[in-house]
C-alpha positions as CSV (number, residue, x, y, z in Angstrom):
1,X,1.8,31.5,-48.2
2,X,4.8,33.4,-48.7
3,X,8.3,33.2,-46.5
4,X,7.5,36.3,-44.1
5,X,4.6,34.7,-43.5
6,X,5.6,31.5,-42.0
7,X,8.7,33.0,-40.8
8,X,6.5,35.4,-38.6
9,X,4.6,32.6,-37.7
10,X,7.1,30.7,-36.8
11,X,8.4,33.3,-34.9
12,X,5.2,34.4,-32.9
13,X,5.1,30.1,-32.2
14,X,8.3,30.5,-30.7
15,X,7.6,33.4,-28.2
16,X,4.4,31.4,-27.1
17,X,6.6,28.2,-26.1
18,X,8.8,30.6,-24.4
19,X,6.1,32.4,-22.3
20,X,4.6,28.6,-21.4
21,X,8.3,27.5,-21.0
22,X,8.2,30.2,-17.6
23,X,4.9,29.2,-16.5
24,X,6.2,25.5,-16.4
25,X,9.1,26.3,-14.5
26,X,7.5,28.2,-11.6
27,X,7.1,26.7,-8.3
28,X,3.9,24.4,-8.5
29,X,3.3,24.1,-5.2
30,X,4.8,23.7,-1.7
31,X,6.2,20.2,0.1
32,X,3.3,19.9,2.2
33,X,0.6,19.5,-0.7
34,X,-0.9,16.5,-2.1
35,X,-2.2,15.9,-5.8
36,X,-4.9,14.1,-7.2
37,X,-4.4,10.2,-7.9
38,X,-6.4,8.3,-10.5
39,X,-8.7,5.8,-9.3
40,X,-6.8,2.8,-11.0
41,X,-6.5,-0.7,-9.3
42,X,-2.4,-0.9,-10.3
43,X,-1.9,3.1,-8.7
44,X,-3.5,1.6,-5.5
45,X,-1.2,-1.5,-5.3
46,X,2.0,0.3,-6.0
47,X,0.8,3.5,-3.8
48,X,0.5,0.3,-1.0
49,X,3.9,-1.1,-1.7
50,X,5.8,2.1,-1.9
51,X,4.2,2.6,1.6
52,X,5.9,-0.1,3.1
53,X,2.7,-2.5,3.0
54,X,3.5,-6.8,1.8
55,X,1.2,-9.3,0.6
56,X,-2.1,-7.2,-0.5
57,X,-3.3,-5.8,-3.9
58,X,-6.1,-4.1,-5.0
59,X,-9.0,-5.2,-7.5
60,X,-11.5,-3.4,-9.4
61,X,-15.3,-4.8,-9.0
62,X,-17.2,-4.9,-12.1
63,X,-20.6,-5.2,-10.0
64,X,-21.8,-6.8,-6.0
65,X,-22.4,-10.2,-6.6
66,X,-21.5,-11.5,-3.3
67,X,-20.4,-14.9,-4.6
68,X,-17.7,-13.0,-6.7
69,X,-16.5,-11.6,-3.9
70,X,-16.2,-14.1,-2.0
71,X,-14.1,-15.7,-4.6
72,X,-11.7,-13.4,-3.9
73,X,-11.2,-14.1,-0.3
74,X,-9.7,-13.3,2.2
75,X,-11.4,-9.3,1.2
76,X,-10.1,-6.7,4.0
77,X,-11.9,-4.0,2.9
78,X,-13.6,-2.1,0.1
79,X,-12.9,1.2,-1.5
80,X,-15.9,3.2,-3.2
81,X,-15.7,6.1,-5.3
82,X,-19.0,8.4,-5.9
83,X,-19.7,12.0,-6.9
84,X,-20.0,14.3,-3.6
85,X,-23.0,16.0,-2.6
86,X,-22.7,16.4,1.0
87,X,-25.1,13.9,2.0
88,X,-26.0,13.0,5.6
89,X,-24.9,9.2,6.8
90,X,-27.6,6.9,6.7
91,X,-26.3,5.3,9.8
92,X,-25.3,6.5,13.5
93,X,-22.2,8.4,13.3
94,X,-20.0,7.5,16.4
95,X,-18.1,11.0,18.1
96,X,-15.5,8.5,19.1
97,X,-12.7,8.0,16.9
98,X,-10.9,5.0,18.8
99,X,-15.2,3.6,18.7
100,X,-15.1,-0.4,19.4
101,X,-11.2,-0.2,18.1
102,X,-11.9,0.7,14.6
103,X,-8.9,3.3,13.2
104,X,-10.7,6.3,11.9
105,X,-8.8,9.3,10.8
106,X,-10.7,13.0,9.8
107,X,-9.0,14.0,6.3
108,X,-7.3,17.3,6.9
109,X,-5.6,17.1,3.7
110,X,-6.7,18.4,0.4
111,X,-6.8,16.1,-2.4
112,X,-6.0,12.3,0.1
113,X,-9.6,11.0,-0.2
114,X,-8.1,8.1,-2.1
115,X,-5.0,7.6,0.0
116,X,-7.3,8.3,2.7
117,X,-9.4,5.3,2.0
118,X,-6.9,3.0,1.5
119,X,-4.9,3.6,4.7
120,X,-8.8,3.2,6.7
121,X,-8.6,-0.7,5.5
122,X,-5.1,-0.4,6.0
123,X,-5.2,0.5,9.7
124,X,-8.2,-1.8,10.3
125,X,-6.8,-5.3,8.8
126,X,-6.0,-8.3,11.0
127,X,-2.5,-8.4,12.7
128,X,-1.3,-11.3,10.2
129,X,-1.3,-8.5,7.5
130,X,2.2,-7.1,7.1
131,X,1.6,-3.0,7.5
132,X,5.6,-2.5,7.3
133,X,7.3,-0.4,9.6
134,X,5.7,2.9,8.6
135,X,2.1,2.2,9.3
136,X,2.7,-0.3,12.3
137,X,4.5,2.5,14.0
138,X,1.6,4.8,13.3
139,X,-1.1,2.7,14.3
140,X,0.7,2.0,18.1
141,X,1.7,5.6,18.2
142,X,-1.5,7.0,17.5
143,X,-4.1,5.1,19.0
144,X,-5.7,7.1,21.7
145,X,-5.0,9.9,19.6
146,X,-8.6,11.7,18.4
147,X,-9.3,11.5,14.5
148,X,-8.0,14.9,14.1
149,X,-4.6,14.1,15.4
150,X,-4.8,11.1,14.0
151,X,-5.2,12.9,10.1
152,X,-2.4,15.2,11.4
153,X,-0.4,12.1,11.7
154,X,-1.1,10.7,8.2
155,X,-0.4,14.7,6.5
156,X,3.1,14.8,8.2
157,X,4.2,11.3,7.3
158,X,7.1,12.0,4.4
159,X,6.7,8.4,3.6
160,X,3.1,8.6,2.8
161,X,3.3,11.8,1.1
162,X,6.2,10.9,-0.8
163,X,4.2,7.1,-1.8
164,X,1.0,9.4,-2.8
165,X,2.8,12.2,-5.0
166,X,4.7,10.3,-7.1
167,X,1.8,9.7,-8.8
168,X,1.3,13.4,-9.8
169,X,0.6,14.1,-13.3
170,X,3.0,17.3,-15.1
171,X,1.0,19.8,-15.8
172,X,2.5,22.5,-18.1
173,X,0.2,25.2,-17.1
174,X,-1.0,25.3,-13.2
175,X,-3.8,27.0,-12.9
176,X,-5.3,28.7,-9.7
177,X,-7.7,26.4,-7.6
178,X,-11.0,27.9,-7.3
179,X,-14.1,27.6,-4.9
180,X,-16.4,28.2,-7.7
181,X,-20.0,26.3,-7.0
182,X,-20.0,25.5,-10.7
183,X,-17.1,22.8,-10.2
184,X,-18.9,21.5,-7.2
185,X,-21.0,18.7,-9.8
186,X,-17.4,17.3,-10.4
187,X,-16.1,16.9,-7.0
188,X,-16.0,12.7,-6.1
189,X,-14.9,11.3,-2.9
190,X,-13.7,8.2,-1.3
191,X,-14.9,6.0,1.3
192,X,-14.0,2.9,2.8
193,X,-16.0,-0.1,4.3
194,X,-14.5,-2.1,6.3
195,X,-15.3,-4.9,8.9
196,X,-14.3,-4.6,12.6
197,X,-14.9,-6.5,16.0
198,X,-18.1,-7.5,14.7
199,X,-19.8,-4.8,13.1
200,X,-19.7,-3.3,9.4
201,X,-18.2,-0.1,9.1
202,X,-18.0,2.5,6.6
203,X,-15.0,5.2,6.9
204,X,-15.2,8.8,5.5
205,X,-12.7,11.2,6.8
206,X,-15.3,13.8,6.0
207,X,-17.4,12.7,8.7
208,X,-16.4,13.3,13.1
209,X,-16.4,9.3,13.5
210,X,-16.9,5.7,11.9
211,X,-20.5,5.0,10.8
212,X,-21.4,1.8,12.0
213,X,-23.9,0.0,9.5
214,X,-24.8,-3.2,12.1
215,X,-23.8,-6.7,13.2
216,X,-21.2,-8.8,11.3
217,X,-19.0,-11.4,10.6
218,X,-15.4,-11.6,10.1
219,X,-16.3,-13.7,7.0
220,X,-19.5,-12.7,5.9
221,X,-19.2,-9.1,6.4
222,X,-19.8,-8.6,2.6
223,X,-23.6,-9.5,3.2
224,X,-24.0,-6.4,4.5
225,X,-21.5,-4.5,2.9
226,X,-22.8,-5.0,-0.7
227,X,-26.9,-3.9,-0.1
228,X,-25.3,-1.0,1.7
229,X,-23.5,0.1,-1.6
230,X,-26.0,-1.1,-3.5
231,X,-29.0,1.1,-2.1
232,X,-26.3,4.0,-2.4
233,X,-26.1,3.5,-6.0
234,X,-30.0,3.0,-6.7
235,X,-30.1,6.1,-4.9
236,X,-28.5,8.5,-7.9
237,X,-29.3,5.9,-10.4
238,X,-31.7,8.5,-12.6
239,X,-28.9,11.5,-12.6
240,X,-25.8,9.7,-11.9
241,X,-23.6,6.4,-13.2
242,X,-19.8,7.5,-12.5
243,X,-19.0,4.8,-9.5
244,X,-15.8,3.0,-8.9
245,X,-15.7,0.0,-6.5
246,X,-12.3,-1.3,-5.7
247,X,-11.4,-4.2,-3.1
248,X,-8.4,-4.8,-0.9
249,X,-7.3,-8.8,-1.3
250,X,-4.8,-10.9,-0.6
251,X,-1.6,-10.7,-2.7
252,X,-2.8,-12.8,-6.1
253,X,0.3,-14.0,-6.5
254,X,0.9,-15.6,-2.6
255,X,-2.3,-17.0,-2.9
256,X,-1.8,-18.8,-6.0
257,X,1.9,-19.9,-5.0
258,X,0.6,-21.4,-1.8
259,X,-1.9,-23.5,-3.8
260,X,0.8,-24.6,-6.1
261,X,2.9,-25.8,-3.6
262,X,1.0,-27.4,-1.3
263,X,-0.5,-29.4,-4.0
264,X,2.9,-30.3,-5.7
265,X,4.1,-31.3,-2.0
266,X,0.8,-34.1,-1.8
267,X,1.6,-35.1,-5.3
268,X,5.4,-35.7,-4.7
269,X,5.4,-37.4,-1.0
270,X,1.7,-39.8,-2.4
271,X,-0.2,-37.9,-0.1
272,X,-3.7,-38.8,-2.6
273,X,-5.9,-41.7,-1.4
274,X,-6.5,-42.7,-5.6
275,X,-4.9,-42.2,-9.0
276,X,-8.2,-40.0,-9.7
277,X,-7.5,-37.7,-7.0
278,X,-3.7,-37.2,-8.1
279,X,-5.0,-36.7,-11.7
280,X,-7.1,-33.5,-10.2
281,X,-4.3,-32.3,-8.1
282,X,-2.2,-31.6,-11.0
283,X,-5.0,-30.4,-13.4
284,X,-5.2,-27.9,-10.7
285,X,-1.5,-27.3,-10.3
286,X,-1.3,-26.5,-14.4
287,X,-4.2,-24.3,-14.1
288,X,-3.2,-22.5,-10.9
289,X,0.4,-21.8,-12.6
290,X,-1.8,-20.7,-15.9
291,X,-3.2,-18.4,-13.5
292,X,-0.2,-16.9,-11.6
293,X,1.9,-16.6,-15.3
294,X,-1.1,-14.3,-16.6
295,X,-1.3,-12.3,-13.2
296,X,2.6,-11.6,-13.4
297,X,1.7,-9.8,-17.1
298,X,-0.9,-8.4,-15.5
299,X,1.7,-6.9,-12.8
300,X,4.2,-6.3,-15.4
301,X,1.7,-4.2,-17.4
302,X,0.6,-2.2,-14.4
303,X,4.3,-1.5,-13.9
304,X,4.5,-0.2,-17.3
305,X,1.5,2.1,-17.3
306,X,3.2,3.5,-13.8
307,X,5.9,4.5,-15.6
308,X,4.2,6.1,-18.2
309,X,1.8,8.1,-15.7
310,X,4.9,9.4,-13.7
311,X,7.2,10.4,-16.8
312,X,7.2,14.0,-17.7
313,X,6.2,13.5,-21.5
314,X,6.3,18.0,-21.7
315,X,9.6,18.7,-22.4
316,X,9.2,16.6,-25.7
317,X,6.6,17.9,-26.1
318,X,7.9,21.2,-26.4
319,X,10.9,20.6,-28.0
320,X,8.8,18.7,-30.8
321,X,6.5,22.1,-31.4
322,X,9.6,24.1,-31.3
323,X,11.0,21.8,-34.0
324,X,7.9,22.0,-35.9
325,X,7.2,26.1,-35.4
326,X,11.2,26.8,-36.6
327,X,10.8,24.9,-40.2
328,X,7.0,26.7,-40.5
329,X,5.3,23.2,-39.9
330,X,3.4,24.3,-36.8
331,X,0.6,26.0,-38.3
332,X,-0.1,23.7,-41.5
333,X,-0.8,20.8,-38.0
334,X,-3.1,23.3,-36.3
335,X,-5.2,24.2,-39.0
336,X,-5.3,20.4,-40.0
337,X,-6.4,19.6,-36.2
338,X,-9.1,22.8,-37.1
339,X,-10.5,21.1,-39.6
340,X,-10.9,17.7,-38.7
């Protein structure tokens, strides 16, 4: 390949990163949108905390065993993510939003599902859960409103907003959002299930109301819960097998601290009734400080992968082609990537 060559290509590289250079830096949308969010259990527990919301986490199931989830108690609700195909409820819909007290919100707001979901548990969990002053304020302020006003509330809260799109994604090229019915086999959606003055709920802001799925318990709500999801799945199981379950728990890390302490607290003031028993309490304490060392890497990791979601990896990006394109390196890398 001679010099003109690569200089020409080189050149012609160059006036491509300047024309995606222009698209980047045009307005990608306006303040009152909101972007997709991955369905990731460490998004959802910093989304929660950057809402204002203490003590709570969110955990990825792996399948319905109810024993596991009990495990994981105290569960305040459960988030589930499945492909959208405008399916009826298979349970009365109530026309009342405020219906038996539950908080249920209509989704007004393009792209929320997810934060949708996770404020439906939100709004819903026991008073001892600290919602922060954001959310409290909501829930008082809006709760005769209807579930419309109620999703008006949640669009115009900056703090929300603000908590949901940091978790955009750059995007160097934006392209124009289409109503095309071939996209519609990719749309998914999120739900919540949650339990409320005795009765199972599930919450889709899709719907006009909570759909009540029967009689429960405060503490053995998951009984029902899980055959409900369950029968949901077996339902697309021959054409479909992209589902996410998530749950909303008490903060790991509390629950493991409390166990720690009030074990080392018996151990310390002889509170055992034999040297057997003692023995026990601080195999346990070891193993429950095992536990909470590994969940703080966990969090630690989750921190880092946050980081790395937000940053805006692009401009490198560009700068690195340009780099390459100006010494005539670009196009021996593209027809290597052609080839392999």
């Amino acid at each position: 390949q001679t010099d003109d060559s690569l200089h020409f290509e080189s050149e012609r590289a160059l006036a491509c990163l300047s024309k995606l250079r222009a698209v980047r830096a045009a307005p990608r949308s306006s303040a009152m949108e909101w972007t997709t969010i991955e369905s990731d259990p460490g998004v959802f527990t910093e989304l929660i905390s950057e809402m204002g919301v203490k003590g709570v986490q969110v955990e990825e199931l792996y399948s319905l065993d109810e024993d596991t989830l009990r495990a994981m108690a105290p569960v305040y609700g459960l988030i589930f993510l499945f492909k959208y195909n405008g399916e009826k409820p298979t349970a009365p819909v109530s026309e009342d939003a405020n219906a038996d007290g539950v908080f249920f919100a209509s989704q007004v707001i393009q792209n929320a599902c997810a934060t949708q979901a996770i404020l439906s548990i939100l709004m819903n969990c026991p008073d001892d859960v600290p919602l922060g002053d954001e959310l409290a304020n909501m829930r008082e302020f809006t709760r005769e409103f209807d579930a419309d006003l109620k999703g008006l509330a949640i669009s115009n809260s900056e703090k929300i907003r603000a908590a949901h799109n940091s978790f955009a994604r750059p995007e160097p090229i934006v392209g124009e959002t289409t109503n095309d019915p071939k996209n519609a086999e990719d749309l998914f959606h999120f739900v919540a299930y949650v339990p409320k003055n005795g009765a199972l709920y599930e919450l889709d802001g899709l719907q006009r109301g909570p759909i009540k799925h029967g009689a429960c318990g405060e503490t053995d709500w998951l009984n029902r819960a899980c055959p409900v999801i369950r029968e949901r799945i077996e339902k697309y199981a021959s054409s479909e097998i992209r589902f996410n379950l998530m749950a909303l728990v008490r903060d790991k890390k509390d629950v493991l601290g409390e166990k720690i302490a009030s074990a080392t607290a018996k151990t310390e003031q002889g509170a055992f009734s034999s040297q057997a028993e003692k023995a026990e309490l601080e195999v346990s304490v070891h193993e429950w400080r095992d536990a909470l060392e590994r969940e703080t890497e966990r969090r630690a990791a989750w921190r880092d992968e946050n980081i790395r979601r937000k940053h805006n990896y692009i401009p490198f990006i560009f700068n690195l082609l340009e780099a390459c394109a100006e010494r005539g390196a670009l196009r021996p890398i593209i027809e290597k990537a052609r080839g392999s």
